[in-house]
C-alpha positions as a Markdown table, in Angstrom:
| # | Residue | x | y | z |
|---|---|---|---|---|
| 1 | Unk | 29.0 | -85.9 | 16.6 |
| 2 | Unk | 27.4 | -86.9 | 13.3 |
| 3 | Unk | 23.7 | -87.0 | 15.0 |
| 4 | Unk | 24.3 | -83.3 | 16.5 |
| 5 | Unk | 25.2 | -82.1 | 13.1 |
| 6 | Unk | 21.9 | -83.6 | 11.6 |
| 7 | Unk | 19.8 | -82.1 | 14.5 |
| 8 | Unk | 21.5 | -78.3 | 13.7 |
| 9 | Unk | 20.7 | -78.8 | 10.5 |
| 10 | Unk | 17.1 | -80.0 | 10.5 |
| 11 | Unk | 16.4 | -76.9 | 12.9 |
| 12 | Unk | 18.1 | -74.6 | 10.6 |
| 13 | Unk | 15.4 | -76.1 | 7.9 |
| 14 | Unk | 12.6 | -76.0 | 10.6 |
| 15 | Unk | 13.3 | -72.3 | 10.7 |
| 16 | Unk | 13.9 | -71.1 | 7.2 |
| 17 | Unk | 10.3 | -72.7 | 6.6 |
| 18 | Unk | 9.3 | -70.8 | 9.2 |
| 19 | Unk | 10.4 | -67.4 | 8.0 |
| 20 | Unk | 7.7 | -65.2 | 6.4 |
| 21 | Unk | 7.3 | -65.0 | 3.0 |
| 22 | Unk | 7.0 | -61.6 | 1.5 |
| 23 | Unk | 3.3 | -60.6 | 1.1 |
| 24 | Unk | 2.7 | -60.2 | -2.5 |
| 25 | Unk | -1.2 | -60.1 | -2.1 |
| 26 | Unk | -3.4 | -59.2 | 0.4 |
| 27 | Unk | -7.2 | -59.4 | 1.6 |
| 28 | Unk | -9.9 | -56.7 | 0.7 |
| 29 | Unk | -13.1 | -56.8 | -0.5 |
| 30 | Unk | -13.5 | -60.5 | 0.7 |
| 31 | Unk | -10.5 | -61.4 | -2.3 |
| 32 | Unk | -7.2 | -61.3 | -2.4 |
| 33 | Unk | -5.5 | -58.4 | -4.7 |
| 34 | Unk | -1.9 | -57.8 | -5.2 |
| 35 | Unk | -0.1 | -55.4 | -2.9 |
| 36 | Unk | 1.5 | -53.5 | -5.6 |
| 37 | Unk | -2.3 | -53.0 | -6.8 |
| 38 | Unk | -3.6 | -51.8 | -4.0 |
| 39 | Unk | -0.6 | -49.3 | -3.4 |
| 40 | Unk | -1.0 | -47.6 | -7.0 |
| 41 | Unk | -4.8 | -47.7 | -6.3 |
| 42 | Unk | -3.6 | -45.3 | -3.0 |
| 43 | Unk | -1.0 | -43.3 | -5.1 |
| 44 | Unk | -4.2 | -42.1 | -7.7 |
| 45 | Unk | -6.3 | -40.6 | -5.0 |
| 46 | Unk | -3.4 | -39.3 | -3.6 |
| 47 | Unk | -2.7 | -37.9 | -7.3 |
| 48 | Unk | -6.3 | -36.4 | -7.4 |
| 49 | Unk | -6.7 | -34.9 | -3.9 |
| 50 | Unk | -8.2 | -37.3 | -2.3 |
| 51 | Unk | -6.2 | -37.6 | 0.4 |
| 52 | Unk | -8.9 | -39.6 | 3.0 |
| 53 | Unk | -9.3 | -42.7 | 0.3 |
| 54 | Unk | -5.8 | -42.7 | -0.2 |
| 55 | Unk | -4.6 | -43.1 | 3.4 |
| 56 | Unk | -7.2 | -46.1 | 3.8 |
| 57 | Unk | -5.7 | -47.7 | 0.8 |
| 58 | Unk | -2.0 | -46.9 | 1.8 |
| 59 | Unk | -2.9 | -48.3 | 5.2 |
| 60 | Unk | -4.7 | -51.5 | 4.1 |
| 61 | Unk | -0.7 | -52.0 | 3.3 |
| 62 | Unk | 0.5 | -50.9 | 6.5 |
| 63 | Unk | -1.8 | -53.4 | 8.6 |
| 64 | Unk | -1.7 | -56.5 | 6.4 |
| 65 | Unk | 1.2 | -56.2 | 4.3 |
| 66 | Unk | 4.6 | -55.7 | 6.6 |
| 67 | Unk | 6.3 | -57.5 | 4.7 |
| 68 | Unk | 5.9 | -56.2 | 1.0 |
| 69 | Unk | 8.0 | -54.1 | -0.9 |
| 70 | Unk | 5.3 | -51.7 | -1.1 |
| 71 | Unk | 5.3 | -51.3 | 2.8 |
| 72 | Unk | 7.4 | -47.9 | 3.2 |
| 73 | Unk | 6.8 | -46.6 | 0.0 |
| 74 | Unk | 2.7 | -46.9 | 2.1 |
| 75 | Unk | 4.5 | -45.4 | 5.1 |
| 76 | Unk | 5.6 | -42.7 | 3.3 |
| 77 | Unk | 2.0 | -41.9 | 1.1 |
| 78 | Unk | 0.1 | -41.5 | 4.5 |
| 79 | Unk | 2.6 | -38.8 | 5.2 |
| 80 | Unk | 2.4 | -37.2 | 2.1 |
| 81 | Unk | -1.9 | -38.1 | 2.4 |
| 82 | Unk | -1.3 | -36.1 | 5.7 |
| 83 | Unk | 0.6 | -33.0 | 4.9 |
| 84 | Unk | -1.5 | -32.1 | 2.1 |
| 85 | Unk | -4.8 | -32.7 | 3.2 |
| 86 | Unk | -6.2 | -29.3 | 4.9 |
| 87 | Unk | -8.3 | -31.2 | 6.9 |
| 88 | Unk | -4.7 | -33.0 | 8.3 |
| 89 | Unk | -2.1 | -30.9 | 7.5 |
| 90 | Unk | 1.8 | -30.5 | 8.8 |
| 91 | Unk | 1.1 | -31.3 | 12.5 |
| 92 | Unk | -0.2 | -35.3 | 11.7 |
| 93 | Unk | 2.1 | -35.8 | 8.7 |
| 94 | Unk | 5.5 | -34.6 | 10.7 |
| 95 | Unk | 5.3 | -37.5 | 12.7 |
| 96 | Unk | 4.9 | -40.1 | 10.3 |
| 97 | Unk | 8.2 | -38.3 | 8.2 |
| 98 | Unk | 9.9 | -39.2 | 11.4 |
| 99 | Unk | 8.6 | -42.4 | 11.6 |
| 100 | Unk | 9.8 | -43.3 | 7.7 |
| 101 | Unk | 13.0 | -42.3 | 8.5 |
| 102 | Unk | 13.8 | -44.2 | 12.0 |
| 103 | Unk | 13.0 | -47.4 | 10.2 |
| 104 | Unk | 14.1 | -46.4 | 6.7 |
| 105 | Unk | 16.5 | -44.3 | 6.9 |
| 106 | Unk | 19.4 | -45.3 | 4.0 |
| 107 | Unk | 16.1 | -45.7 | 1.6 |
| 108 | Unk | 16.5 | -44.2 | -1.5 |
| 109 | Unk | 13.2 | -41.7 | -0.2 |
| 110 | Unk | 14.8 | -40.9 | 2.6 |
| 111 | Unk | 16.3 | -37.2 | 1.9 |
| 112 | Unk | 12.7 | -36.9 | 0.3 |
| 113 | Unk | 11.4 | -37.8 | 3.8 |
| 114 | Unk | 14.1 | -35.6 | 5.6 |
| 115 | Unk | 13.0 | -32.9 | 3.2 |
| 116 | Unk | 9.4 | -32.9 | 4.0 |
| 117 | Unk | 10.6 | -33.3 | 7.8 |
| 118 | Unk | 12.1 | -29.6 | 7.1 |
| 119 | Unk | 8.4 | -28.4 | 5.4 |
| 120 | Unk | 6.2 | -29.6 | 8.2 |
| 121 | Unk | 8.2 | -27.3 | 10.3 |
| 122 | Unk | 8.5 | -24.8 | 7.6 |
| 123 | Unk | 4.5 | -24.5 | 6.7 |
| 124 | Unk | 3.7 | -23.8 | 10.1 |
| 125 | Unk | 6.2 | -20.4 | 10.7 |
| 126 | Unk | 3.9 | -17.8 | 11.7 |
| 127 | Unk | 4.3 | -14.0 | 10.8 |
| 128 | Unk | 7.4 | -12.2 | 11.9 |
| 129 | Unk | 5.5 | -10.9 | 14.8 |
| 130 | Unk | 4.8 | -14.1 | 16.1 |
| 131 | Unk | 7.3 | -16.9 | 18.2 |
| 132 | Unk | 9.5 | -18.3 | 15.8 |
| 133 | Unk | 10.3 | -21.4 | 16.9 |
| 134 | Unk | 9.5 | -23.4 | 14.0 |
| 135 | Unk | 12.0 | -21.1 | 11.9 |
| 136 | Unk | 14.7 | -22.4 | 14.2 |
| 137 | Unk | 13.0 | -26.2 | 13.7 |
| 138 | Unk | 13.1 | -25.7 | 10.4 |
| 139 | Unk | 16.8 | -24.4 | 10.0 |
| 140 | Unk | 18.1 | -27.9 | 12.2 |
| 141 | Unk | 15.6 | -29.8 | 9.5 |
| 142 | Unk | 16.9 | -28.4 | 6.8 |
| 143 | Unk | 20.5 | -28.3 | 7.6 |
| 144 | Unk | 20.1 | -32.6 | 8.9 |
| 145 | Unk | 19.2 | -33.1 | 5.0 |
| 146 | Unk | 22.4 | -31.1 | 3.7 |
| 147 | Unk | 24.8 | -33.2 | 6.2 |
| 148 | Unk | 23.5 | -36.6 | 5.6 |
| 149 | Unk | 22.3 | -36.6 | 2.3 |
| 150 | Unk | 24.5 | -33.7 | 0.4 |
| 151 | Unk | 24.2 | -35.2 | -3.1 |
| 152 | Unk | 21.0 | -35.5 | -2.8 |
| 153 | Unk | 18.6 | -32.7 | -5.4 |
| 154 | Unk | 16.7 | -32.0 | -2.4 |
| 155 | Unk | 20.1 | -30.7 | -0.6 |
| 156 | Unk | 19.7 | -28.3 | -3.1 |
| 157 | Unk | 16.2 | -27.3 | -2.5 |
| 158 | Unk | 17.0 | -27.2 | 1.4 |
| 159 | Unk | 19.5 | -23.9 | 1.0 |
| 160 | Unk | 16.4 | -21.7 | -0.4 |
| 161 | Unk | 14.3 | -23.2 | 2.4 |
| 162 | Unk | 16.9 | -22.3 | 5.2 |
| 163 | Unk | 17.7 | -18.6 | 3.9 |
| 164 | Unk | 13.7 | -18.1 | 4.1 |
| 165 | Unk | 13.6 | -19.2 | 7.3 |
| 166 | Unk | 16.9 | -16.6 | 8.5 |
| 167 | Unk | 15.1 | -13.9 | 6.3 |
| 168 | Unk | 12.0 | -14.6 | 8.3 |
| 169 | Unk | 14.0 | -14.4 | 11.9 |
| 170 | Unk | 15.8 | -11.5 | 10.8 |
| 171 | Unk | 12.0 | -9.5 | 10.0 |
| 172 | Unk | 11.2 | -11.2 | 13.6 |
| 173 | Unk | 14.5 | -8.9 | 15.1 |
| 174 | Unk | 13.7 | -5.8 | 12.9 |
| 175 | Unk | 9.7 | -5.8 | 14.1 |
| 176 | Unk | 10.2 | -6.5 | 17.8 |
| 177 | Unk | 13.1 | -3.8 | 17.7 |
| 178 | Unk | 11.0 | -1.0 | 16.2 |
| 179 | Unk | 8.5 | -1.8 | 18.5 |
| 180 | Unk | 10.1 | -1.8 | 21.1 |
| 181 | Unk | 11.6 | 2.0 | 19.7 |
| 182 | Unk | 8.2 | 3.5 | 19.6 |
| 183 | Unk | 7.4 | 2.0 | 22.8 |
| 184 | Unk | 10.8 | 4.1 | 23.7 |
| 185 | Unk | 11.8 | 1.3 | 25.7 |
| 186 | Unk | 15.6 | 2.2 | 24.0 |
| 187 | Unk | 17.6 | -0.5 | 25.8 |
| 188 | Unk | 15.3 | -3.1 | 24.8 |
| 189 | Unk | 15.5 | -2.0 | 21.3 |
| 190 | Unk | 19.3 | -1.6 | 21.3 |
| 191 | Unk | 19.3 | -4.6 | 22.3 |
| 192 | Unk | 17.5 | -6.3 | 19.4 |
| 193 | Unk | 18.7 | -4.2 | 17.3 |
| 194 | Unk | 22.4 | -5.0 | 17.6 |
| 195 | Unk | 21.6 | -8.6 | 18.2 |
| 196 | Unk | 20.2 | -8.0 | 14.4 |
| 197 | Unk | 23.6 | -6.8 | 13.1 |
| 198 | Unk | 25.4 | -9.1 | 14.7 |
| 199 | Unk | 23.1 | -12.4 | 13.3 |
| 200 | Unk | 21.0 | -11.1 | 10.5 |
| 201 | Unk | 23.1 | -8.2 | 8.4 |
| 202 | Unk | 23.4 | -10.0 | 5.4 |
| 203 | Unk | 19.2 | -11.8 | 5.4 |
| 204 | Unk | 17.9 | -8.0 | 5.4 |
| 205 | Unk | 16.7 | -6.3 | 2.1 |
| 206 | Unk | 18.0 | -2.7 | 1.8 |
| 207 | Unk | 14.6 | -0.6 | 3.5 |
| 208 | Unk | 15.1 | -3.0 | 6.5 |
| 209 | Unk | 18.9 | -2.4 | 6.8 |
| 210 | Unk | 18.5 | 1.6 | 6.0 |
| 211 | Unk | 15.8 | 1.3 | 9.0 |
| 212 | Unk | 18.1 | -0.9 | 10.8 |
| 213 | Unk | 21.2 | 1.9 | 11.3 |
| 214 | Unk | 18.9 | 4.8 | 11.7 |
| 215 | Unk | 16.5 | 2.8 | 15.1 |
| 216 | Unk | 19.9 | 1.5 | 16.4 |
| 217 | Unk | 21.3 | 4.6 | 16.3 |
| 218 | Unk | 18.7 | 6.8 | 17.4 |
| 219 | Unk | 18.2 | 4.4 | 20.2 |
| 220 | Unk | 22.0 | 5.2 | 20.9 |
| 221 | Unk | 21.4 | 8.7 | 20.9 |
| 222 | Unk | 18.4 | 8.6 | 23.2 |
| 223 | Unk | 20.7 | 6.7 | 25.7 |
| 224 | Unk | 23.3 | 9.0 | 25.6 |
| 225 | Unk | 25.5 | 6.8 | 23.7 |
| 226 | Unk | 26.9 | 9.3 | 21.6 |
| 227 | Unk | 30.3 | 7.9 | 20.2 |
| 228 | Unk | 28.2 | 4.8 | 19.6 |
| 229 | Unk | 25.3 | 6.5 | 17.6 |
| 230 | Unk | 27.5 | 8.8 | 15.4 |
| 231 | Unk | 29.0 | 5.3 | 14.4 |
| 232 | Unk | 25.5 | 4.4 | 12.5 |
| 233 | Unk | 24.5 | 7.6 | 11.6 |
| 234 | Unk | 27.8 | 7.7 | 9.4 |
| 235 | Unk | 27.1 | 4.2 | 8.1 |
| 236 | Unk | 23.8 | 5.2 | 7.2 |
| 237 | Unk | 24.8 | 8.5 | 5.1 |
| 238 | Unk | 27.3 | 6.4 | 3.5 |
| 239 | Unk | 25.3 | 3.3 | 2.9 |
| 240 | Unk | 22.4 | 5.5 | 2.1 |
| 241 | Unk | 23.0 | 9.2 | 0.9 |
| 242 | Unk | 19.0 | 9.8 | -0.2 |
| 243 | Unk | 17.6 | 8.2 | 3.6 |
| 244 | Unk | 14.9 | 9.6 | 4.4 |
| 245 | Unk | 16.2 | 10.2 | 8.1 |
| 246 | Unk | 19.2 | 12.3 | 6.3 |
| 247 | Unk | 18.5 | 16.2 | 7.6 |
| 248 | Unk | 17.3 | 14.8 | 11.1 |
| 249 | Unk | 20.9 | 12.1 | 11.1 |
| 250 | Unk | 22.8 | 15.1 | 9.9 |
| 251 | Unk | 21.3 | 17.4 | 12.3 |
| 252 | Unk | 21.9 | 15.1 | 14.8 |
| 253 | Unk | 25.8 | 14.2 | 14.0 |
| 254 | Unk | 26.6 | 17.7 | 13.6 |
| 255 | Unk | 25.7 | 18.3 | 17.3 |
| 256 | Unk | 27.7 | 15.2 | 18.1 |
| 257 | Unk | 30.8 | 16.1 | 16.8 |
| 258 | Unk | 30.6 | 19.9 | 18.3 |
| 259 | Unk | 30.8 | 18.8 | 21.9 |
| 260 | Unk | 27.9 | 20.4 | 22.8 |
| 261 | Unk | 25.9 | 16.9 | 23.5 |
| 262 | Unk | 28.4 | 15.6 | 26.0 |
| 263 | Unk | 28.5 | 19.3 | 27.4 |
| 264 | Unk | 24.7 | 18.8 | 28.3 |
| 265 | Unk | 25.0 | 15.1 | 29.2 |
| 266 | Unk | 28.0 | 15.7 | 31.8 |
| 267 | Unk | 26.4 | 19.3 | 33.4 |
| 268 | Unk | 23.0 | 16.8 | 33.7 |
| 269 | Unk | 25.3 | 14.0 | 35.4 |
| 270 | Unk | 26.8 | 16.8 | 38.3 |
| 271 | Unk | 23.1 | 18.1 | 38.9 |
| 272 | Unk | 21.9 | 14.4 | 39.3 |
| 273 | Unk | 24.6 | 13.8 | 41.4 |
| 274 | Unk | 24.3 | 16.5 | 43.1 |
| 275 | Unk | 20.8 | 16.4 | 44.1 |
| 276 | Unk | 20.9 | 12.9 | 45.4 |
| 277 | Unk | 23.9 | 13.7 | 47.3 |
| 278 | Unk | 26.4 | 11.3 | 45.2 |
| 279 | Unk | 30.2 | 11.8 | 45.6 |
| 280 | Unk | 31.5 | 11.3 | 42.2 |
| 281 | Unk | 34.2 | 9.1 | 41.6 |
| 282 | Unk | 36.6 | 10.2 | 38.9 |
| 283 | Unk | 38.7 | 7.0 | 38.6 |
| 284 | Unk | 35.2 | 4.9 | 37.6 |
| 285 | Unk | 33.6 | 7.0 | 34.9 |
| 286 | Unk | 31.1 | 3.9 | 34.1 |
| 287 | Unk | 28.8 | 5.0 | 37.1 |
| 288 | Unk | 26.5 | 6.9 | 35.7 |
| 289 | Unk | 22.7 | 6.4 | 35.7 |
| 290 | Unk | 21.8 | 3.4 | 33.8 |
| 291 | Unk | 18.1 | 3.7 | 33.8 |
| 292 | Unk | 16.2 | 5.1 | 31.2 |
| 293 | Unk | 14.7 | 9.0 | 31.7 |
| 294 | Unk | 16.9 | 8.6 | 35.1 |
| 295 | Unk | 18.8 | 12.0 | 33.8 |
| 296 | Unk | 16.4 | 13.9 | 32.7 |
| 297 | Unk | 15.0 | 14.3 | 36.1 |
């Protein structure tokens, strides 16, 4: 029993010596200079815009120095070397953010890393016209940093970052549904536009949401929706007494409320009817044409 004990411990002993020591120095040059030398060496190009000479020093590190303490703050310094170098940019450094984090991720850099995470997405939203996808990247990013590290400054910094990016979506909403409007394709801007009122309301300055009432309602209107568009013609005469839009919305509204727009609409519901040889049914008022133009044939 006595000898098995000895043997257990002598390989406990064996492998103890065999574990690596961490690297304090490293090979470059044809001499060996210390880690933490070579790392600051890396941080002052990094410093001076020098991003190329910084991520060969920072990766010096990375291949011959795993074990140093100066390893993932090297991780980390490519990524930064990355993102800020034109020449590199978001697309390179977003993986090597991601990287940081899967093997460092209760690091005291790590809502830093999560942070930049959220701006590699961020710094590649295009214009309001364009896919947004990386808004909605950005957003899930952003919002990873607020859950997992909320006392963390750059928690703070992520709440600014994330109402850009819903101000952004929103413009995307607002310019696709006035396209759409002067395209006259009304359902398609109904559409975005309500989906805007719905989501975005609160993420649109005041010319967007004046705009906002008068193209959803309008687009109402042109649909035949009257109940519907005297809604945000109201809203917008409240909201916004000196609108532009007011004598057309008044206009507008006035023939609403007198009747005399349903009148039309219903006499041009019998004739279409009529013409196509449609029994109408009075129990299912909801069949009327849906397509666009369809009654003013």
């Amino acid at each position: 029993m006595r000898r098995l004990l000895l043997v257990f411990l002598s390989l406990l002993l064996v492998m103890g010596g065999c574990r690596k020591k961490v690297d304090s120095k490293l090979w470059t040059g044809g001499k060996q200079v210390p880690v933490s030398q070579v790392y600051q060496k890396g941080l002052t190009y990094l410093s001076d815009g020098k991003y190329a000479k910084a991520r060969q020093y920072f990766q010096l590190i990375i291949d011959n120095a795993a074990n140093s303490k100066e390893f993932s703050r090297a991780k980390l310094g490519i990524a930064d070397a990355e993102f800020f170098d034109l020449e590199k940019g978001a697309g390179d450094a977003l993986a090597d953010y991601q990287s940081y984090l899967v093997y460092f991720p209760r690091d005291k850099e790590a809502p830093y890393a999560q942070y930049m995470v959220g701006m590699c997405y961020y710094s590649q939203i295009s214009s309001p016209d364009r896919d947004q996808s990386f808004s909605h990247q950005a957003i899930e990013a952003f919002e990873k940093l607020r859950q997992k590290y909320p006392a963390s400054p750059y928690s703070q910094l992520s709440e600014e970052k994330i109402k850009a990016c819903w101000q952004r979506l929103a413009q995307h909403e607002f310019d696709v549904g006035v396209f759409y409007y002067k395209a006259r394709s009304y359902v398609a801007s109904s559409r975005r536009f309500e989906y805007l009122l719905d989501h975005y309301l609160s993420y649109l300055n005041d010319q967007e949401k004046e705009q906002t009432y008068y193209f959803y309602g309008r687009s109402q209107f042109e649909m035949t929706k009257y109940d519907k568009a005297a809604r945000y013609y109201r809203l917008l005469l409240k909201d916004f007494p000196n609108t532009l839009y007011h004598d057309q919305v008044s206009s507008e509204l006035a023939d609403i409320d007198s009747g005399k727009l349903e009148k039309e609409k219903k006499k041009k519901i019998e004739k279409f009817l009529k013409k196509h040889n449609i029994k109408a049914n009075p129990k299912k008022k909801s069949e009327e044409p849906e397509k666009e133009g369809q009654l003013d044939k």
